[in-house]
C-alpha positions in Angstrom: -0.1 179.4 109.3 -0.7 175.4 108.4 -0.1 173.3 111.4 -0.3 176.2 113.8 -1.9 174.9 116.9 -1.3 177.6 119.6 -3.4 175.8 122.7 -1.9 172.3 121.7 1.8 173.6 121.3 2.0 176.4 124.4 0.0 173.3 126.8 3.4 172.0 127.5 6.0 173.6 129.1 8.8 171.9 127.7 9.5 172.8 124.4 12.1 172.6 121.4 13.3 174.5 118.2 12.7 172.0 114.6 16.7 171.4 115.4 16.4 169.7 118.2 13.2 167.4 117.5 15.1 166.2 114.5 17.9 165.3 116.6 15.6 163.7 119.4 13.1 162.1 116.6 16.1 161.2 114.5 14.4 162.6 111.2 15.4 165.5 109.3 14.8 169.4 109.9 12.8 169.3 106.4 11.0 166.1 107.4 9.7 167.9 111.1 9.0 171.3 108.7 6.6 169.5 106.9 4.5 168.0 109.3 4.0 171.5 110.7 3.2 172.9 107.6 1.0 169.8 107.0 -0.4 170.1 110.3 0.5 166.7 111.2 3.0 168.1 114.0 1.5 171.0 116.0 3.8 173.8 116.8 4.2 177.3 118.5 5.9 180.0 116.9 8.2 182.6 119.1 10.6 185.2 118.0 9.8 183.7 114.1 10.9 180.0 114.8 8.6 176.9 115.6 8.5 175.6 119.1 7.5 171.7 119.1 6.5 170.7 122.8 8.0 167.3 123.5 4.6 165.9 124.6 3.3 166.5 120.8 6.8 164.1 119.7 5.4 161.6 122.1 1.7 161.8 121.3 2.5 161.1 117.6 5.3 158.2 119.0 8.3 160.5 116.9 10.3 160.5 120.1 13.1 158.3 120.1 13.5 157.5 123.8 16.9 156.5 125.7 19.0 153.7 124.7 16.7 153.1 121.6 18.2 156.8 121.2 21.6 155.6 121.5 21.5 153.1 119.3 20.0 155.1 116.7 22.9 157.7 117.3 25.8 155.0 116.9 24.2 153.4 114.0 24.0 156.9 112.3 27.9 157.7 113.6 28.9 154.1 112.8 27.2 154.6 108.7 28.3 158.3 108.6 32.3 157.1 109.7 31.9 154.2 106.9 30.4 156.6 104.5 33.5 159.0 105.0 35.9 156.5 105.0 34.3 155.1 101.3 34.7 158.7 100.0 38.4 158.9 101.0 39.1 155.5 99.7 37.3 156.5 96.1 39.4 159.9 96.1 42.3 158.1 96.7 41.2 155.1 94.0 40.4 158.3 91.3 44.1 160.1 92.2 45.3 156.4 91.6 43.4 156.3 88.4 44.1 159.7 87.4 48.4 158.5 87.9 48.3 155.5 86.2 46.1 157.0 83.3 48.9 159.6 83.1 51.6 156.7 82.5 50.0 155.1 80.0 49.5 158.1 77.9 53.0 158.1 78.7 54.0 154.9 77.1 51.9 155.2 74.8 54.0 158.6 73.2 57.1 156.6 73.7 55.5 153.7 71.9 54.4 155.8 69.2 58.0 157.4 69.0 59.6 154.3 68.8 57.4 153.3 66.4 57.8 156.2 64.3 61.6 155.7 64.8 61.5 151.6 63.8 59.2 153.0 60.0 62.0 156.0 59.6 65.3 153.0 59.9 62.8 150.2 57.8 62.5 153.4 55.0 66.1 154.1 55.4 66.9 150.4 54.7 64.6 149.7 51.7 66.3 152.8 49.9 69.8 151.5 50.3 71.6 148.7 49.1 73.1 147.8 52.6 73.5 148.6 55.6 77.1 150.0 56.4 78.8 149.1 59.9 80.9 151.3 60.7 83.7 149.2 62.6 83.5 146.7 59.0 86.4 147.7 56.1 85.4 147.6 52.6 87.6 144.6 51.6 89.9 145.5 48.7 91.9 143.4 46.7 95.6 143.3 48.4 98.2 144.6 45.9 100.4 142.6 44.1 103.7 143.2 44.3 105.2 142.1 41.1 
């Protein structure tokens, strides 16, 4: 197996799963994978999962030590708390999209309705003479009394 270094790995008592020297080293699990399998990280394998011995992190200057640790791990909460708070706030700017998109197409029918409605009286008008108001009286000549 690439990166298989049985004396290198089992020298050192202390040792950790890929899990846990991404969280110490503050790089991914695929990122630690592949310098095993590159043979860039030497590790031990029991019970079918690689064991990295935390002298081999500090011999290749991976582990991230105390409160340069901490930092890193506040930074990381700090971005990952901003980055969730942007996704909440461009749901919430879509939903607002998605409403006020709805509204126009809203108008938009009533618009076209009244439009339709404003051709329909403009027809009606050109094909009569006049319009007739219903509260006006056809004026007729008063009778003469004679």
């Amino acid at each position: 197996m690439a990166g298989f270094s049985h004396s290198r790995a089992s020298s050192d008592l202390s040792t950790i799963d890929v899990a846990g020297a991404a969280k110490l080293t503050g790089l991914s699990k695929d990122a630690i994978r592949g310098r095993i399998r590159r043979g860039a990280l030497a590790s031990d394998v029991q019970n079918g999962r690689h064991r990295i011995s935390l002298a081999e992190l500090v011999r290749h200057g991976l582990l991230v030590e105390g409160e340069r640790y901490r930092s890193l791990l506040e930074r990381a909460e700090t971005l990952e708390t901003r980055l969730r708070a942007a996704i909440a706030s461009r749901e919430q700017t879509q939903q607002e999209v998605r409403e006020s998109e709805e509204k126009v197409r809203m108008v938009w029918a009533m618009v076209r309705r009244k439009d339709q409605e404003l051709a329909r009286l403009s027809k009606a008008r050109e094909q009569r003479t006049g319009i007739r108001w219903p509260w006006r009286r056809a004026t007729s000549p008063a009778p003469e009394n004679g």
